[in-house]
C-alpha positions as CSV (number, residue, x, y, z in Angstrom):
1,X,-28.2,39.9,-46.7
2,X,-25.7,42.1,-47.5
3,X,-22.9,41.3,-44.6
4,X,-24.3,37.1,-46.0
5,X,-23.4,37.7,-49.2
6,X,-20.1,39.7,-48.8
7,X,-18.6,36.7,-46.7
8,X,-19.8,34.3,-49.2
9,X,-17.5,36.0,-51.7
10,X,-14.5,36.3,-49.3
11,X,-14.8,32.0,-48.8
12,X,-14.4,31.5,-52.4
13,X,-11.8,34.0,-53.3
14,X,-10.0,33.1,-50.6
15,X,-10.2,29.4,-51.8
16,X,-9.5,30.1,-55.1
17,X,-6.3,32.1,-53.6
18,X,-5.4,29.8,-52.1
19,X,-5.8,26.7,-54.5
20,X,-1.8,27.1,-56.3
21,X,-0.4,28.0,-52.8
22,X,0.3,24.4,-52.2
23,X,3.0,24.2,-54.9
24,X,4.1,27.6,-55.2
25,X,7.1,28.5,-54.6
26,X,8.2,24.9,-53.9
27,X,10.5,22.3,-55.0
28,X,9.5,18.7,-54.7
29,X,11.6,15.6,-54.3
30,X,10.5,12.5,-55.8
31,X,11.2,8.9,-54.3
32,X,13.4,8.1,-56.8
33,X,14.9,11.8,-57.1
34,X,13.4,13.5,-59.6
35,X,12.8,17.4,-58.9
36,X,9.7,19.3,-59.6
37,X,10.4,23.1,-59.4
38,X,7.4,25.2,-59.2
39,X,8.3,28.8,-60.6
40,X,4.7,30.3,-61.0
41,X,1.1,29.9,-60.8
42,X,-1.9,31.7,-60.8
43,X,-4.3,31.6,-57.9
44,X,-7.1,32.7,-60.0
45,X,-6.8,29.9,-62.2
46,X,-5.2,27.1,-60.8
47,X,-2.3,26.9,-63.6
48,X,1.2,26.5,-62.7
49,X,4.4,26.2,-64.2
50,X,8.1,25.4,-64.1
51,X,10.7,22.5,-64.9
52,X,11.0,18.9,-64.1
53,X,14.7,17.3,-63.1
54,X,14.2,13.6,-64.5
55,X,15.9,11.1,-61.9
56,X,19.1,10.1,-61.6
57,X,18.3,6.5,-62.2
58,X,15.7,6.9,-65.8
59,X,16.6,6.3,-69.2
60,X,17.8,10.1,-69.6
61,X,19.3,11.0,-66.0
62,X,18.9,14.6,-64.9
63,X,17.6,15.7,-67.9
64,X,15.6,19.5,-67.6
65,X,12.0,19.5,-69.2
66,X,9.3,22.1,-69.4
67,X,6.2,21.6,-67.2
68,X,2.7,22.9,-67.1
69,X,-0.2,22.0,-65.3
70,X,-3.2,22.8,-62.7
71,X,-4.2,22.6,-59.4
72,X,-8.1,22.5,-58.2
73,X,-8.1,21.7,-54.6
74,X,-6.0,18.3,-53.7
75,X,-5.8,17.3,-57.1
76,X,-3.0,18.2,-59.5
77,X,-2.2,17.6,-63.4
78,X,0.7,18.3,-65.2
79,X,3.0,17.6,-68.3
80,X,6.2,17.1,-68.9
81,X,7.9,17.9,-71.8
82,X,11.6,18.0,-73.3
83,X,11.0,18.1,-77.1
84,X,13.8,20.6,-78.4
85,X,16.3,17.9,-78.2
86,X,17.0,14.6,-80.5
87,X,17.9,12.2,-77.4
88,X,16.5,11.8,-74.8
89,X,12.6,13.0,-76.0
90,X,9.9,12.3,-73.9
91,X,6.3,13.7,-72.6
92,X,4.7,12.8,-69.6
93,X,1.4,13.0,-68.3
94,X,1.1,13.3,-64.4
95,X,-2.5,13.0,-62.3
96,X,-2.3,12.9,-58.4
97,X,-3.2,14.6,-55.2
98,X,-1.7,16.5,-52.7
99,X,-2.2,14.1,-49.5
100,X,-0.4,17.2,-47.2
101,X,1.0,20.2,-46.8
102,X,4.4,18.3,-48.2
103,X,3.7,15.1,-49.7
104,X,2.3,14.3,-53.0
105,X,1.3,11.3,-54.5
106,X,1.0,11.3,-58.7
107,X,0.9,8.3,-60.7
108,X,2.5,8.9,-64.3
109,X,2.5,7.4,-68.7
110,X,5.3,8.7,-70.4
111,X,5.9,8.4,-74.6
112,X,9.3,8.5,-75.7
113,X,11.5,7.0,-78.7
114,X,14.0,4.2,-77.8
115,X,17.2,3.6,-79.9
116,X,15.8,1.7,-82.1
117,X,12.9,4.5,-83.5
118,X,10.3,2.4,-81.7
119,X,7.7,4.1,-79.8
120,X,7.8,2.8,-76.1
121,X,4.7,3.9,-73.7
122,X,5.2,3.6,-69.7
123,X,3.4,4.1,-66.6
124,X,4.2,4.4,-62.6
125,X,3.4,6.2,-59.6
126,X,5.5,8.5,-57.8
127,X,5.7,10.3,-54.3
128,X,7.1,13.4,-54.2
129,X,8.0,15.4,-50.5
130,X,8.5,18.7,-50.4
131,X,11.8,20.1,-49.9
C-alpha cells in the first residue's frame, strides 16, 4: 500500500511540476507578430508572468504591457495590461490551449479608449509559435 501510494503522489507532483513548463522560459510569436515573453511561473500553482509585445500592425504598434495568467494542463489564461500610460491604454483578456509543444491557439476581447474618449470592445483569435 505503501510503494501504491508513494507513486501516486510522484504522478501528481510531477504533473503539477510540470503544468508551467510549457511556457516557461519561452517567447511566443503570434501570427500577426505580437510577442509573448514568459519570465516566471510557478509549477505549484500554475501562475505565470511576463510582458506582451503588441503587433506591429495594432492600433498601438510594439507597445510593452504587463501580463499575468495560469496554466492548468492545455489550457491557458492571461491578461494583458498597459495602464500607466495616457495613449495607447488597453486590457486584454486571453483564453486558449496549448495544441503542442510549440503552438498555441488563444482567442482574445480587448477594452481600450479611442481618440475620441469612446470605449471600443474587440475580439479575435490568435496563434502563437514558439520561438
Amino acid at each position: 500500500m505503501y510503494r501504491v501510494l508513494t507513486a501516486l503522489f510522484l504522478l501528481v507532483a510531477t504533473t503539477v511540476a510540470s503544468s508551467a513548463q510549457g511556457l516557461l522560459p519561452a517567447i511566443w510569436q503570434s501570427q500577426r507578430g505580437a510577442i509573448l515573453k514568459v519570465l516566471w511561473a510557478d509549477a505549484a500553482t500554475g501562475n505565470f508572468g511576463g510582458v506582451f509585445i503588441s503587433a506591429p500592425g495594432g492600433p498601438c504598434p510594439g507597445v510593452p504591457n504587463n501580463v499575468t495568467g495560469r496554466k492548468w494542463g492545455p489550457r491557458v489564461n492571461f491578461v494583458t495590461t498597459r495602464t500607466w500610460t495616457l495613449d495607447c491604454r488597453v486590457t486584454a483578456r486571453w483564453s486558449g490551449r496549448l495544441t503542442g509543444p510549440t503552438t498555441m491557439v488563444a482567442r482574445w476581447t480587448a477594452v481600450f479608449v479611442d481618440a475620441n474618449g469612446r470605449r471600443v470592445v474587440r475580439s479575435g483569435s490568435e496563434f502563437f509559435r514558439r520561438i
